[in-house]
VEXNULO-883094 format. One record per residue (C-alpha): residue number from 1; x, y, z. Coordinates in nm, 4 decimals, m for minus. Layout:
! residues N
<atom><i>NUM</i><x>X</x><y>Y</y><z>Z</z></atom>
...
This chain:
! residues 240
<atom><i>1</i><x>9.8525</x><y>m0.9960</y><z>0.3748</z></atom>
<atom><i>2</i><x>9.9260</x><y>m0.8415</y><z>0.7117</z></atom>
<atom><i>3</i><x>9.5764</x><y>m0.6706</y><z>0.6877</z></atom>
<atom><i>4</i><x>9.3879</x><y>m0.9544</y><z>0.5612</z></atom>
<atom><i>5</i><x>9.4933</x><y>m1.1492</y><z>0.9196</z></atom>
<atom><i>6</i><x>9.4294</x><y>m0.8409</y><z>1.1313</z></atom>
<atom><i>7</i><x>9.0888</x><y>m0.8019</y><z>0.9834</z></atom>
<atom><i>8</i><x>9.0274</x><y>m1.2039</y><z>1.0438</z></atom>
<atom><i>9</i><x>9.1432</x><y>m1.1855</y><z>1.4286</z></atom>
<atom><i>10</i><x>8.9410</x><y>m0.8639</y><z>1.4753</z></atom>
<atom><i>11</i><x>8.6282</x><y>m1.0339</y><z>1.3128</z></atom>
<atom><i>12</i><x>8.6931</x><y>m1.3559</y><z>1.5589</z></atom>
<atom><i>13</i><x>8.7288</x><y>m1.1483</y><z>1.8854</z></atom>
<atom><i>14</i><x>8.3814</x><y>m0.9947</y><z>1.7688</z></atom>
<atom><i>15</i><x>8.2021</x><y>m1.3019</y><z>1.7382</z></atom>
<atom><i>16</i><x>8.3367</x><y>m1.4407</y><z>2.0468</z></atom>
<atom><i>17</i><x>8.2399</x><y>m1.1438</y><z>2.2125</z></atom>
<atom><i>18</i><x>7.8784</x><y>m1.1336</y><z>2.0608</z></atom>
<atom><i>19</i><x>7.8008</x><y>m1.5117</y><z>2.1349</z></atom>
<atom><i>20</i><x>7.9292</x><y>m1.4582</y><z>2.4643</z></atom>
<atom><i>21</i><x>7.6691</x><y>m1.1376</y><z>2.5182</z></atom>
<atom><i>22</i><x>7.4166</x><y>m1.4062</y><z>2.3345</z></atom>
<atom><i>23</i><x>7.4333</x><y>m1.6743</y><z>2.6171</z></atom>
<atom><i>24</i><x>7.4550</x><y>m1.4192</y><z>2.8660</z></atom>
<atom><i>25</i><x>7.1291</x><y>m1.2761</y><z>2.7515</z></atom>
<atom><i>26</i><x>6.9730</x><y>m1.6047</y><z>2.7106</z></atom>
<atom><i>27</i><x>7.1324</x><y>m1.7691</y><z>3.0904</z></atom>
<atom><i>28</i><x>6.9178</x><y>m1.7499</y><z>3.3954</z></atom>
<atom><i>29</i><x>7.0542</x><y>m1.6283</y><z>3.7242</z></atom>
<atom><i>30</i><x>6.9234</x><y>m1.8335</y><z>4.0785</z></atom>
<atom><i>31</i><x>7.0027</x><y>m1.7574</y><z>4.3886</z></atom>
<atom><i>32</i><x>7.0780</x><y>m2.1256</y><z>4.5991</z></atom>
<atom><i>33</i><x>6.7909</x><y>m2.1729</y><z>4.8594</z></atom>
<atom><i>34</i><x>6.5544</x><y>m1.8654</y><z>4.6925</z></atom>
<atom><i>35</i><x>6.4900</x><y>m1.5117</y><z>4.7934</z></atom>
<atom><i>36</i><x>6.4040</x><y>m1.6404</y><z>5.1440</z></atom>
<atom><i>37</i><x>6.6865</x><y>m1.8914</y><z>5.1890</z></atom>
<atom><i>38</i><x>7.0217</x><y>m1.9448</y><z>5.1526</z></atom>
<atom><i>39</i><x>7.3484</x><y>m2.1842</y><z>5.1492</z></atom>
<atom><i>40</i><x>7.2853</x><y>m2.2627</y><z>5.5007</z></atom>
<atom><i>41</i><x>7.1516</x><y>m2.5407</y><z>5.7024</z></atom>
<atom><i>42</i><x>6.8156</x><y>m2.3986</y><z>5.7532</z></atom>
<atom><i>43</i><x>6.6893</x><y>m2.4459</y><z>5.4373</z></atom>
<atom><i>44</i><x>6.5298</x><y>m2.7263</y><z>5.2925</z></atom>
<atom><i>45</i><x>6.7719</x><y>m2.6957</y><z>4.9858</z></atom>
<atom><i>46</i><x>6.6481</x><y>m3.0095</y><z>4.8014</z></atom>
<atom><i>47</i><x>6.2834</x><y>m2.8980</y><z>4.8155</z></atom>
<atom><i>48</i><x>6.4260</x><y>m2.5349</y><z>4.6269</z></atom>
<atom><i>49</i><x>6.6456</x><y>m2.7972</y><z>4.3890</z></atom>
<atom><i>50</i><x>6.3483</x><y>m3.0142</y><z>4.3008</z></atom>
<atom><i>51</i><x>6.0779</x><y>m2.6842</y><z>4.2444</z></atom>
<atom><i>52</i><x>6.3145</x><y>m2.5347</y><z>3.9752</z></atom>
<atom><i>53</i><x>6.4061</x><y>m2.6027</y><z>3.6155</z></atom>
<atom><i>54</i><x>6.8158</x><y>m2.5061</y><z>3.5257</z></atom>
<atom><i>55</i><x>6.9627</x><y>m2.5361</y><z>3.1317</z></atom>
<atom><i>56</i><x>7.3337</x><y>m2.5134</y><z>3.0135</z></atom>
<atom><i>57</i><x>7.4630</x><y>m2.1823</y><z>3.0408</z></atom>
<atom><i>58</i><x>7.2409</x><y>m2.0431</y><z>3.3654</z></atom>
<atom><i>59</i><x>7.4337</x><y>m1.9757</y><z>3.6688</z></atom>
<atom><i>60</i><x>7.4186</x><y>m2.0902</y><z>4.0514</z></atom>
<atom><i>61</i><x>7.5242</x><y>m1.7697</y><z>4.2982</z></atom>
<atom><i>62</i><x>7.5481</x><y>m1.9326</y><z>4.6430</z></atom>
<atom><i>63</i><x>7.5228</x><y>m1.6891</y><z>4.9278</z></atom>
<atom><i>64</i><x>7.6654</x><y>m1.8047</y><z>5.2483</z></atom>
<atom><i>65</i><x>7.8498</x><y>m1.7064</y><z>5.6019</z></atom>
<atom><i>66</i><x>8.2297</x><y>m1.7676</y><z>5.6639</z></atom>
<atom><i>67</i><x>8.2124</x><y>m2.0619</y><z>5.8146</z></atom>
<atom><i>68</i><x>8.0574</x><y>m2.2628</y><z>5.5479</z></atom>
<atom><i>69</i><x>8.1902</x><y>m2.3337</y><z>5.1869</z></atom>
<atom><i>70</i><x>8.0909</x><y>m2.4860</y><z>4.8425</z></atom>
<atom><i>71</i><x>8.2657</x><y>m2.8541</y><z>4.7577</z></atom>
<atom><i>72</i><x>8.1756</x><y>m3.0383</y><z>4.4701</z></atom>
<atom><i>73</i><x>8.2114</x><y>m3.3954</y><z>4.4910</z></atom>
<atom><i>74</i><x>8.0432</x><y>m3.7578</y><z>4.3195</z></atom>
<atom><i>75</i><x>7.7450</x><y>m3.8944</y><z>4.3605</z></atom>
<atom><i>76</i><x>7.8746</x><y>m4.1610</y><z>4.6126</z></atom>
<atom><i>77</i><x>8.0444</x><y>m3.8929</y><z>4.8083</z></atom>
<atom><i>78</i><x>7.7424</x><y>m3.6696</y><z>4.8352</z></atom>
<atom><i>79</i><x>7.5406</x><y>m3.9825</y><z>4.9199</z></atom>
<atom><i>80</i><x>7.7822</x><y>m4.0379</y><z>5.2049</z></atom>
<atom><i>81</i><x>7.8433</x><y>m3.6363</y><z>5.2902</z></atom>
<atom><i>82</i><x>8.2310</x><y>m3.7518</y><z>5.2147</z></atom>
<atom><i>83</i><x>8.3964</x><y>m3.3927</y><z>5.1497</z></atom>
<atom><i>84</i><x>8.7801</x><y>m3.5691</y><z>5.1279</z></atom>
<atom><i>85</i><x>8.7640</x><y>m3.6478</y><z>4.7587</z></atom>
<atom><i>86</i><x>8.6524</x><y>m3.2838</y><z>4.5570</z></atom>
<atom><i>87</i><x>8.6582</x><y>m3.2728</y><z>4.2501</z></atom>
<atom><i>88</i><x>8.7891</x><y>m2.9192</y><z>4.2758</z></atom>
<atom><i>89</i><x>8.9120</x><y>m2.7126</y><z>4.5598</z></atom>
<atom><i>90</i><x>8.6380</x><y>m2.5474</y><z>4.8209</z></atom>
<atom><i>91</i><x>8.5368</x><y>m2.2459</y><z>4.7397</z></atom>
<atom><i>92</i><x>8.5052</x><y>m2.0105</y><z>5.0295</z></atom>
<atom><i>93</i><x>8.4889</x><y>m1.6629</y><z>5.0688</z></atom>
<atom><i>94</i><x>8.0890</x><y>m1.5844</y><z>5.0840</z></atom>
<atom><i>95</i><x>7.9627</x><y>m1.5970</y><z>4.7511</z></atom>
<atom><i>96</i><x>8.0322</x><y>m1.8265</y><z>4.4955</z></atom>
<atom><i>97</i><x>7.9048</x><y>m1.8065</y><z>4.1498</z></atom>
<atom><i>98</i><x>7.8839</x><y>m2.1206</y><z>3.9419</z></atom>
<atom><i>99</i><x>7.7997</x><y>m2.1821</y><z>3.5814</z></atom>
<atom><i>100</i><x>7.5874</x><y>m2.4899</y><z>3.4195</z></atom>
<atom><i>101</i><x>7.8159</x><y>m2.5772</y><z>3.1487</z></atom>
<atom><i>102</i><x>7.6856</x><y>m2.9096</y><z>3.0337</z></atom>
<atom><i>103</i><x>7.3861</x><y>m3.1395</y><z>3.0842</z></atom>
<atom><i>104</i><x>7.3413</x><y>m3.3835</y><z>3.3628</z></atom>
<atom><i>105</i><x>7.4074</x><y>m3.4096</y><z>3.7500</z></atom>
<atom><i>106</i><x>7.6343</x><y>m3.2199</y><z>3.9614</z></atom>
<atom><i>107</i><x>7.6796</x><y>m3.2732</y><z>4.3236</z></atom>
<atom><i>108</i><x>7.7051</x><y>m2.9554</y><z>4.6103</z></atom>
<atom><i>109</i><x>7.8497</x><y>m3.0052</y><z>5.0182</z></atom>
<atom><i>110</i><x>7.9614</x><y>m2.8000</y><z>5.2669</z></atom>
<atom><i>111</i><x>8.2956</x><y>m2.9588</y><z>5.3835</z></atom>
<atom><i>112</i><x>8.2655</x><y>m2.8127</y><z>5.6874</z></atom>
<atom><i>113</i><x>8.2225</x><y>m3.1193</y><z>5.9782</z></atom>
<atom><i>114</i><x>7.8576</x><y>m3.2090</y><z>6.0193</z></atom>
<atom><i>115</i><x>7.7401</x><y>m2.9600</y><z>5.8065</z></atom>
<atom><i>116</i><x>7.6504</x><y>m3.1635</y><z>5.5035</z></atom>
<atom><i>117</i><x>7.4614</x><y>m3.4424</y><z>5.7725</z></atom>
<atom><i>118</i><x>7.2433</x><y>m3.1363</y><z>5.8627</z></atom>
<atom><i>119</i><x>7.1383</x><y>m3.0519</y><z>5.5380</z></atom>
<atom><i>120</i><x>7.3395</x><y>m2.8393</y><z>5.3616</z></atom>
<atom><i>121</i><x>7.4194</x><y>m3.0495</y><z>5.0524</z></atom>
<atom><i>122</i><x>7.2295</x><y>m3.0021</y><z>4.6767</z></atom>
<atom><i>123</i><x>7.1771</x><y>m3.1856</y><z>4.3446</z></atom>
<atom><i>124</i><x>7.1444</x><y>m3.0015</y><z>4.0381</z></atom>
<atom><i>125</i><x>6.9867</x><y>m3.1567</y><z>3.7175</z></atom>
<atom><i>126</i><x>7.0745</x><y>m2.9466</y><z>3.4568</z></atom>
<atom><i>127</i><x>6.8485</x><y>m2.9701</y><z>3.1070</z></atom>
<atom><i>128</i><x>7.0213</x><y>m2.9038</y><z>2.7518</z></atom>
<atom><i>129</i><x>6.9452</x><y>m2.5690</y><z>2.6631</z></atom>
<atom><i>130</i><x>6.6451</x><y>m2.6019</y><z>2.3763</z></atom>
<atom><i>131</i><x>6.7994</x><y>m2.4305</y><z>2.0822</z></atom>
<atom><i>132</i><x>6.5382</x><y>m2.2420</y><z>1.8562</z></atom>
<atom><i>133</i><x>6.3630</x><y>m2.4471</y><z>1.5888</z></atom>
<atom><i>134</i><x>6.5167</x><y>m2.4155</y><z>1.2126</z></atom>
<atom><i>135</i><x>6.3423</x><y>m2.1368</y><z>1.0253</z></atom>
<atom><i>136</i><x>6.0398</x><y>m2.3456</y><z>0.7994</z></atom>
<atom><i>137</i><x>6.0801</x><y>m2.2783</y><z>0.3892</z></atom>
<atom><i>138</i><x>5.8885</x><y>m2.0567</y><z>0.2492</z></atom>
<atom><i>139</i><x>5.5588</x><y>m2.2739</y><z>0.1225</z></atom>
<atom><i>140</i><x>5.4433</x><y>m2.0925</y><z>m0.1913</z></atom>
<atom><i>141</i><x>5.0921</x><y>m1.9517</y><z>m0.1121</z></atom>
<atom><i>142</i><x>4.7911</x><y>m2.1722</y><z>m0.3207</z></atom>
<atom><i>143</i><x>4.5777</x><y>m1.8633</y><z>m0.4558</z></atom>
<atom><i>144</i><x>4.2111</x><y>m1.9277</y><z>m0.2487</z></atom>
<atom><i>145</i><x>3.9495</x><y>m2.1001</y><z>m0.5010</z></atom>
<atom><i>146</i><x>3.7595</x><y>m1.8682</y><z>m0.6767</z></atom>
<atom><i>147</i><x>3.4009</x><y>m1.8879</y><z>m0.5617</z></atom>
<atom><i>148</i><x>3.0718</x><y>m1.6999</y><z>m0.7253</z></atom>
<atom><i>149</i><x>2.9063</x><y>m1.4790</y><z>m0.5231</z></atom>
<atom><i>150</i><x>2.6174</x><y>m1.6098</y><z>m0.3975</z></atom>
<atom><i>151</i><x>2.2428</x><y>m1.3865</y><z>m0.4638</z></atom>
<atom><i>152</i><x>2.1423</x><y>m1.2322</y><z>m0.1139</z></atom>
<atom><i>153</i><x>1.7920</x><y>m1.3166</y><z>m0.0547</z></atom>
<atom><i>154</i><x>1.5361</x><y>m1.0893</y><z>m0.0911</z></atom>
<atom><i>155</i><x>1.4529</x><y>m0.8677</y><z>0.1793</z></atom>
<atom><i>156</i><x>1.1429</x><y>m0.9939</y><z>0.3573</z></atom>
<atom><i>157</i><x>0.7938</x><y>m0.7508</y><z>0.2637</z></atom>
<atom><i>158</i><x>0.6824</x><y>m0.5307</y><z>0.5647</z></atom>
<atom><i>159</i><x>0.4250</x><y>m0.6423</y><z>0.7170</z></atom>
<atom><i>160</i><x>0.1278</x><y>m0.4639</y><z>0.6806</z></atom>
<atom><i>161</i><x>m0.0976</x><y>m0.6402</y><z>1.0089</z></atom>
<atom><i>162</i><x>m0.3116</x><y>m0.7496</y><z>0.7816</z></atom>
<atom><i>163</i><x>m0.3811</x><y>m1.1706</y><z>0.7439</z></atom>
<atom><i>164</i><x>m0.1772</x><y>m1.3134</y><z>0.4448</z></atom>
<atom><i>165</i><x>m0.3435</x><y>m1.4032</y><z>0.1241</z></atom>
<atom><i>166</i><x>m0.3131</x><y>m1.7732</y><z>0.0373</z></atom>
<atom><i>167</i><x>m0.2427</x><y>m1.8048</y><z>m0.3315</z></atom>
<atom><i>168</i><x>m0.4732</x><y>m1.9114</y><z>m0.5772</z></atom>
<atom><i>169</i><x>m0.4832</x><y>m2.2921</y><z>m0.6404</z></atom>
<atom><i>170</i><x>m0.2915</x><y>m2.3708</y><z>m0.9551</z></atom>
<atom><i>171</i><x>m0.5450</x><y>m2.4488</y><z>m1.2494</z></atom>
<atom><i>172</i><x>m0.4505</x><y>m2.8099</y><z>m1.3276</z></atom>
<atom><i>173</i><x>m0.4212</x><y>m2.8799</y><z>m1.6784</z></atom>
<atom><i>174</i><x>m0.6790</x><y>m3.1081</y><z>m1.8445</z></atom>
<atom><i>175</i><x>m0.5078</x><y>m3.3754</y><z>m2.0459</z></atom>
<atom><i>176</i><x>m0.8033</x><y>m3.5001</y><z>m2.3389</z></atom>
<atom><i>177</i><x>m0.8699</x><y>m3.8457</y><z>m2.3190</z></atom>
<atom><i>178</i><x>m0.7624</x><y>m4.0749</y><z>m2.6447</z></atom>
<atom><i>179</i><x>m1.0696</x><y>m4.1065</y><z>m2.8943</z></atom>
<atom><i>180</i><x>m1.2290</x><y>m4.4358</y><z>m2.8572</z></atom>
<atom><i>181</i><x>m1.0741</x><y>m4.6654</y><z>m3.1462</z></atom>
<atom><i>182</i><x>m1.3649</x><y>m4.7163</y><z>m3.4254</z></atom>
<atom><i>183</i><x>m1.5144</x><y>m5.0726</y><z>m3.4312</z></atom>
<atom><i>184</i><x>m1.4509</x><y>m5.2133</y><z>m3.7102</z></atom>
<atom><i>185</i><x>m1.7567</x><y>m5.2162</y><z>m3.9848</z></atom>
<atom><i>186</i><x>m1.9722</x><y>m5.5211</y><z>m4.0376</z></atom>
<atom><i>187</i><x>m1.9166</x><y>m5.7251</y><z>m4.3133</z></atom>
<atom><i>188</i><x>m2.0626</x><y>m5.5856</y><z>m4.6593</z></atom>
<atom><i>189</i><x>m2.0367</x><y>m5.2689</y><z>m4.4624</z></atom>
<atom><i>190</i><x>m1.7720</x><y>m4.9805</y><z>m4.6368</z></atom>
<atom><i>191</i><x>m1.5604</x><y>m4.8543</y><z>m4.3802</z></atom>
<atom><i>192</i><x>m1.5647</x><y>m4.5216</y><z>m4.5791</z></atom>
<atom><i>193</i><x>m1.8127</x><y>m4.2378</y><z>m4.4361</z></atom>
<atom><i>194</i><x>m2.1627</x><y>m4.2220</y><z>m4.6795</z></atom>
<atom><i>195</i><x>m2.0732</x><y>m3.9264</y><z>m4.9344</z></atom>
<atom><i>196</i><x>m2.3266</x><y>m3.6575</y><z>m4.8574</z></atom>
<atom><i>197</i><x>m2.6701</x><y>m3.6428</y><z>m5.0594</z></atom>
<atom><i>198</i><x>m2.6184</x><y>m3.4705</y><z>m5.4053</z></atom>
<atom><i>199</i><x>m2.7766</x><y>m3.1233</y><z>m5.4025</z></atom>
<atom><i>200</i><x>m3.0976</x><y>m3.1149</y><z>m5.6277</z></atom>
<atom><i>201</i><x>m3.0610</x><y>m2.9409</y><z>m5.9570</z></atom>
<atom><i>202</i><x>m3.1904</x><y>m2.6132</y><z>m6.0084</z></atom>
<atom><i>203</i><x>m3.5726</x><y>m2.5517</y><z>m6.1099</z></atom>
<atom><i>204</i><x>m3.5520</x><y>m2.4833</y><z>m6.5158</z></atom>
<atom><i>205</i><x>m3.7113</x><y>m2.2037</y><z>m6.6767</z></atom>
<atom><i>206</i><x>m4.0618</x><y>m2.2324</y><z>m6.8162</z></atom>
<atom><i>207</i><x>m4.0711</x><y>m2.2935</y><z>m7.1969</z></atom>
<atom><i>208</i><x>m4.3261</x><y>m2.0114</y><z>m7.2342</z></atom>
<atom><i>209</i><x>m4.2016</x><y>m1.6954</y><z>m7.1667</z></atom>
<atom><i>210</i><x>m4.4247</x><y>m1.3783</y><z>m7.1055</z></atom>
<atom><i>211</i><x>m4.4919</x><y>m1.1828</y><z>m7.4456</z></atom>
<atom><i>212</i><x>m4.2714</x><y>m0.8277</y><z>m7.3855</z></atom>
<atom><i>213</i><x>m4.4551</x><y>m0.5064</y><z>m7.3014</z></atom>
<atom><i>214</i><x>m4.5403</x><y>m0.3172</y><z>m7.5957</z></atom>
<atom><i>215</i><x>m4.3342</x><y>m0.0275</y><z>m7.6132</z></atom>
<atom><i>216</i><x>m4.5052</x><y>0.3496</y><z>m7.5848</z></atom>
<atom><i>217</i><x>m4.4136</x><y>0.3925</y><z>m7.9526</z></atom>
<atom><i>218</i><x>m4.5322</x><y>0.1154</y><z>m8.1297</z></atom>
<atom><i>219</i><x>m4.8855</x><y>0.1789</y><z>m7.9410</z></atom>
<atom><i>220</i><x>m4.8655</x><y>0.5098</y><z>m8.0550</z></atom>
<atom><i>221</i><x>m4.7734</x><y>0.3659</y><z>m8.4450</z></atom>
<atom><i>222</i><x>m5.0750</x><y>0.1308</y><z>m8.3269</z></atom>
<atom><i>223</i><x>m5.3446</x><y>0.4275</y><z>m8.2939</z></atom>
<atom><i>224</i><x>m5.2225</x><y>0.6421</y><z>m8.5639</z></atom>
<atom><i>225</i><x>m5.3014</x><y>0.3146</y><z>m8.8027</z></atom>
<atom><i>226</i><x>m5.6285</x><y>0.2354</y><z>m8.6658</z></atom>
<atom><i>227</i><x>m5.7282</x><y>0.6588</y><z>m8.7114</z></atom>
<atom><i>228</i><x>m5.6293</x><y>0.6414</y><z>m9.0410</z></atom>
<atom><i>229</i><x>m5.7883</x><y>0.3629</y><z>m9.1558</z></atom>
<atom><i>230</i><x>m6.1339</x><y>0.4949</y><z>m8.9669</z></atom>
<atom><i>231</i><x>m6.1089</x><y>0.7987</y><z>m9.1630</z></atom>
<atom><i>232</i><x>m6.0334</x><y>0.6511</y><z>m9.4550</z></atom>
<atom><i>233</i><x>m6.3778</x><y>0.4297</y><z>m9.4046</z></atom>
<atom><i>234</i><x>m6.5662</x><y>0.8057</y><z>m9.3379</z></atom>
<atom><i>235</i><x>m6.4148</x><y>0.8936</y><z>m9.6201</z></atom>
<atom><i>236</i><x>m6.5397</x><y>0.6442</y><z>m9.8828</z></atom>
<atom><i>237</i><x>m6.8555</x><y>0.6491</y><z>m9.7121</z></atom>
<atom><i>238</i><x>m6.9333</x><y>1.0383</y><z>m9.7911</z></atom>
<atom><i>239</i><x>m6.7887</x><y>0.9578</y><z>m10.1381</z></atom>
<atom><i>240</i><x>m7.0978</x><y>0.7327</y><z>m10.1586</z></atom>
């Protein structure tokens, strides 16, 4: 148990310590009247007031001689250059560091007699300090839409100097025109075509048809006949 509340006030003074070194870090130091002024009555300290822009947590370091010191008072009382009513003590001694705790107006004199009449008196405006801007969730990443690639275009042909050929005129095509409808026959008239003429018959073959060549050997038979019969006459005639 004892360890368990060491280890908790050890883990405090750390975070203390850190958020401390935090606003540190983040605080801005000014120096009151600039690098070429001071807490004095030279300086035109409301001009330097009205050219700068202080948050919570940056710091005022006034720098100033012995004879001056730092009052804060009210608005009235600065208004007036009335030192008698601080709201805290002087603070003397030379320098004088101050921190912007909270937002709004704070009021600066010197109580010194006269001084604050000659123009050492200041108004700070201090702005909230802008804390960072919550961390945005995570939006969950639409996947880009797919897109086809498109076809490069073809390269362009070298020219060659010569004059570019026109193309050829497209042939246009010939649509045929209807067929005229047929009139209609004439009464009596068929409306069927005439049948062609009928084809005339062949010639016929004559009735009387050549005798046929006598053949070699029935002329020979012929001759043998007619020499035997003219022998047979020579015969009967020596007979006699």
């Amino acid at each position: 148990m004892t360890m368990m509340k060491t280890l908790i006030f050890l883990a405090s003074i750390q975070i203390a310590i850190m958020s401390r070194i935090s606003s540190s870090a983040m605080a801005a130091n000014y120096t009151v009247g600039g690098t070429n002024g001071g807490w004095d009555q030279a300086t035109n300290l409301t001009a330097w007031a009205s050219s700068m822009t202080f948050s919570t947590g940056d710091n005022l370091l006034f720098e100033y001689t012995l004879n001056h010191d730092v009052t804060e008072v009210t608005q009235p009382d600065f208004d007036s250059c009335n030192p008698n009513n601080p709201l805290q003590p002087p603070l003397s001694g030379g320098s004088t560091i101050i921190t912007l705790s909270a937002a709004g107006s704070r009021y600066f004199i010197c109580g010194t007699g006269g001084h604050c009449l000659a123009g050492m008196k200041l108004e700070i405006d201090t702005l909230a300090a802008s804390s960072p801007p919550p961390a945005a969730p995570p939006t969950a990443l639409s996947p880009p839409p797919t897109t086809a690639p498109s076809a490069s275009p073809p390269a362009p042909a070298p020219s060659s100097g010569r004059r570019p050929v026109s193309p050829a005129p497209q042939a246009r095509s010939i649509v045929p025109s209807p067929s005229p409808s047929s009139s209609p026959p004439p009464n009596g008239v068929s409306s069927e075509p005439a049948s062609p003429p009928a084809a005339a018959p062949p010639p016929r073959e004559s009735l009387l048809t050549p005798p046929p060549a006598p053949s070699s050997a029935a002329t020979f038979g012929d001759m043998g006949a007619l020499i035997a019969c003219s022998a047979f006459v020579v015969a009967m005639l020596l007979n006699f």
